[in-house]
C-alpha positions as CSV (number, residue, x, y, z in Angstrom):
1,X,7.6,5.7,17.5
2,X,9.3,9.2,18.3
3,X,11.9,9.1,16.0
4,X,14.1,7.2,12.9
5,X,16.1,5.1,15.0
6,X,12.4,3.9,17.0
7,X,11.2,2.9,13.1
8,X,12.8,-0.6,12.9
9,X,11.8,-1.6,16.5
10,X,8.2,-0.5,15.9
11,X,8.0,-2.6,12.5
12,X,9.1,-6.1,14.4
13,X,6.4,-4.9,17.1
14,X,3.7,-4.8,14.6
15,X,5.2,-7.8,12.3
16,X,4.9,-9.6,15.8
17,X,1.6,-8.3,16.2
18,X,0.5,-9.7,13.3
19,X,1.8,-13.2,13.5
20,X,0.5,-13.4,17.7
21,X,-2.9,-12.9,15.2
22,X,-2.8,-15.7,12.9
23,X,-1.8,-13.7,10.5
24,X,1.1,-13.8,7.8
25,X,3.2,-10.5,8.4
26,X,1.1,-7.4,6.7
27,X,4.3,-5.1,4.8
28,X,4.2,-1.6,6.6
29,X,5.9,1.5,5.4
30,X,7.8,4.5,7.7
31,X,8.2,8.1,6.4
32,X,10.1,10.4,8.4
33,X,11.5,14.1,7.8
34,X,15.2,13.4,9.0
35,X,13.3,12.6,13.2
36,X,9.7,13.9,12.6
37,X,7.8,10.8,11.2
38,X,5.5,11.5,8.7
39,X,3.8,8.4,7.8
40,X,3.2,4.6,8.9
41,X,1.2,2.8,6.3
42,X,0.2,-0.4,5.8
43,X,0.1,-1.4,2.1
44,X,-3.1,-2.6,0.3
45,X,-4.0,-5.9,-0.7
46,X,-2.0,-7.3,-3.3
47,X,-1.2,-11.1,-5.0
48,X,1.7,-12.3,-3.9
49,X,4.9,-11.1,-5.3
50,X,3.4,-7.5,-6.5
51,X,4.8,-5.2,-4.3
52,X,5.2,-2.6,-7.2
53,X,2.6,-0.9,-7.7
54,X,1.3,-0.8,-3.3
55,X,4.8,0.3,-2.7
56,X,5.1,3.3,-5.9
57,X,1.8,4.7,-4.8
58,X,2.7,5.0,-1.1
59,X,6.0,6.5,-2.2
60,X,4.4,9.2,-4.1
61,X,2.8,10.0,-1.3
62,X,5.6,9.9,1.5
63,X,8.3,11.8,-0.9
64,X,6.1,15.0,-1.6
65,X,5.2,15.1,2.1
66,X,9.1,15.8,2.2
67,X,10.5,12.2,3.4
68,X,14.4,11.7,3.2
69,X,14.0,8.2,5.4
70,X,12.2,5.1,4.3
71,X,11.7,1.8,5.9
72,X,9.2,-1.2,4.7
73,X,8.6,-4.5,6.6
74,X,7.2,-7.9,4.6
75,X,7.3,-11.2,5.5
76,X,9.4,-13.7,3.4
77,X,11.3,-16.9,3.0
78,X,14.5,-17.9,3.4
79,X,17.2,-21.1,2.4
80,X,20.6,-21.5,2.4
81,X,22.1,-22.7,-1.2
82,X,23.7,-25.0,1.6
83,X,20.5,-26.7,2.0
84,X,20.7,-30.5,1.5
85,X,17.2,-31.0,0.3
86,X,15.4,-28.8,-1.9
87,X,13.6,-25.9,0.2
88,X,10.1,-26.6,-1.4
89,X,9.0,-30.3,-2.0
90,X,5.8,-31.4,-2.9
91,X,4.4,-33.7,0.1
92,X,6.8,-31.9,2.3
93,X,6.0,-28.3,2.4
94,X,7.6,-25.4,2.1
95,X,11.2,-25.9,4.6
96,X,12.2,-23.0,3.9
97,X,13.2,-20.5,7.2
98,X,10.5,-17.9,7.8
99,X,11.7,-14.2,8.4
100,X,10.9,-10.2,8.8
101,X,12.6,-8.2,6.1
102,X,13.1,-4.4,6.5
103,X,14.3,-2.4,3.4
104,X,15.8,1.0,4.7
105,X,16.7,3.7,2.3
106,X,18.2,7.2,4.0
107,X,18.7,10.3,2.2
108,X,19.6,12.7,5.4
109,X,22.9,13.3,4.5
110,X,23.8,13.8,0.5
111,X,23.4,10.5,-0.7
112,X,20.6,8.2,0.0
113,X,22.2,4.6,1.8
114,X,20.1,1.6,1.1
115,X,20.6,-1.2,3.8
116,X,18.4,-4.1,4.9
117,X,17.5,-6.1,7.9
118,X,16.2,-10.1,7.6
119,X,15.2,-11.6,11.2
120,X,14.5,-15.2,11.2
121,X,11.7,-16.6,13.6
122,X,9.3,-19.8,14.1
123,X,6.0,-19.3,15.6
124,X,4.9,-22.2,17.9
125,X,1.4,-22.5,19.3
126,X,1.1,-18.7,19.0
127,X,4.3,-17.4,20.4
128,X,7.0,-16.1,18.6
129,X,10.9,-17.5,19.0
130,X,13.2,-15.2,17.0
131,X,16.3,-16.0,15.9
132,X,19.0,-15.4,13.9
133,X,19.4,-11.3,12.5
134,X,21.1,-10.7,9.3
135,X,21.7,-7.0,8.7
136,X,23.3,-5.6,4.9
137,X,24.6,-2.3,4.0
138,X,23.8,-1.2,0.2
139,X,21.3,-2.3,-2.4
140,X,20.0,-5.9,-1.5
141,X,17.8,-5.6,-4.5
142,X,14.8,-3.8,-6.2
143,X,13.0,-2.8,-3.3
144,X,15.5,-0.5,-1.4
145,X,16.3,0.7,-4.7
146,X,13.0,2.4,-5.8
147,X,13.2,3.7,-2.4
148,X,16.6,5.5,-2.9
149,X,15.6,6.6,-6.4
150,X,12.4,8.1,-5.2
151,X,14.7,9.8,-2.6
152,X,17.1,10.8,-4.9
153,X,14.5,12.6,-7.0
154,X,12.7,14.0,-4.3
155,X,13.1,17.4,-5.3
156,X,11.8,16.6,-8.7
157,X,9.2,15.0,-6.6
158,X,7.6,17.4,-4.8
159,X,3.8,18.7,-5.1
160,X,2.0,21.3,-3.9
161,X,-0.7,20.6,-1.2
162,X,-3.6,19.8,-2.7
163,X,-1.4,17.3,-5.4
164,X,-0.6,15.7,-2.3
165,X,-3.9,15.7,-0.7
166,X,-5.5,13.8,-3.9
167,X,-2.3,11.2,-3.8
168,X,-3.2,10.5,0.2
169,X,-6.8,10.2,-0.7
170,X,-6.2,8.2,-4.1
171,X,-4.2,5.9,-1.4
172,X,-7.1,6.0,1.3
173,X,-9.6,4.7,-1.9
174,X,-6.9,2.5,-3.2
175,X,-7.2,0.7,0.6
176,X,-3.8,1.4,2.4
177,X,-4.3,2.1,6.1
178,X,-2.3,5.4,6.8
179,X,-1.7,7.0,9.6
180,X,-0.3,10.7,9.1
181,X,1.9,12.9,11.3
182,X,-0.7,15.9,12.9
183,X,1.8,18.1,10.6
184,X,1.2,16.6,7.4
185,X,-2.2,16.4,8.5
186,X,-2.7,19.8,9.4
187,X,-1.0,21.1,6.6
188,X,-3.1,19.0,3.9
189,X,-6.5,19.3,5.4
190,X,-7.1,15.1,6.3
191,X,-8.8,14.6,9.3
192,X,-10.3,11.6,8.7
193,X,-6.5,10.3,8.7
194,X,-5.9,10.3,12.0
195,X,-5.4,7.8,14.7
């Protein structure tokens, strides 16, 4: 991942990655500097729904390193209010269309621009069949919109190094798997960081 416009691609590659694996779709988060990436992390372990408090703690991390571009991938669920049959039924299952959802904020210019990605896909005997892409300009709901309002307070936001160094090692306790730019690295002293 070189730059901002390589961030969305490189989150379906590991969301991909992750399903080829048996796994459910683990949410990742992108920092960049307008094209210098800063940060991929993958958030800690949390029950499902909570994306709060994984998501604020990475973000105090990734706006003091000086981020004006954010992206997070999660898996989700997704139905129609077209659908004849209720979504979820008990003996049936859950119906409901499986998807990758990317929540982008960017603050490069003077305002930061929420916008949002959802990219449907089955997974049959271990290979994924994408389908249909949905993309949304604006606030899609609350997760874009801590994004832009940690951007938009970034300069209230910002710490010195070694505030930053305890948040990215608070996160490395806390059990998010980070992976720093050799920069921010550099600059806060983290070695142990790297890839």
């Amino acid at each position: 991942m070189r730059c901002w416009e390589d961030a969305e691609p490189f989150l379906i590659d590991r969301a991909a990655e992750n399903l080829r694996a048996g796994d459910e779709v683990l949410p990742c988060l992108v920092a960049f500097a307008g094209d210098d990436r800063l940060l991929v992390a993958w958030l800690r372990a949390f029950a499902k729904g909570a994306y709060a408090d994984p998501l604020t703690e990475l973000l105090a991390l990734a706006v003091p390193l000086g981020a004006d571009r954010l992206a997070v991938s999660f898996g989700g669920r997704a139905t129609s209010l077209a659908d004849p049959v209720p979504p979820v039924c008990e003996g049936v299952g859950d119906l409901r269309q499986r998807v990758v959802c990317i929540e982008r904020a960017d603050a490069c210019g003077r305002r930061a621009n929420p916008s949002s990605m959802m990219l449907a896909f089955d997974l049959l005997d271990g290979q994924i069949h994408w389908g249909q892409r949905l993309d949304h300009d604006g606030q899609t709901g609350w997760i874009n919109a801590a994004m832009v309002a940690a951007l938009q307070g970034r300069r209230r936001l910002q710490g010195t190094p070694r505030q930053i160094r305890k948040q990215a090692l608070r996160c490395d306790r806390l059990g998010h798997r980070m992976v720093l730019a050799p920069a921010a690295l550099a600059r806060l002293d983290l070695p142990h960081l790297q890839p």
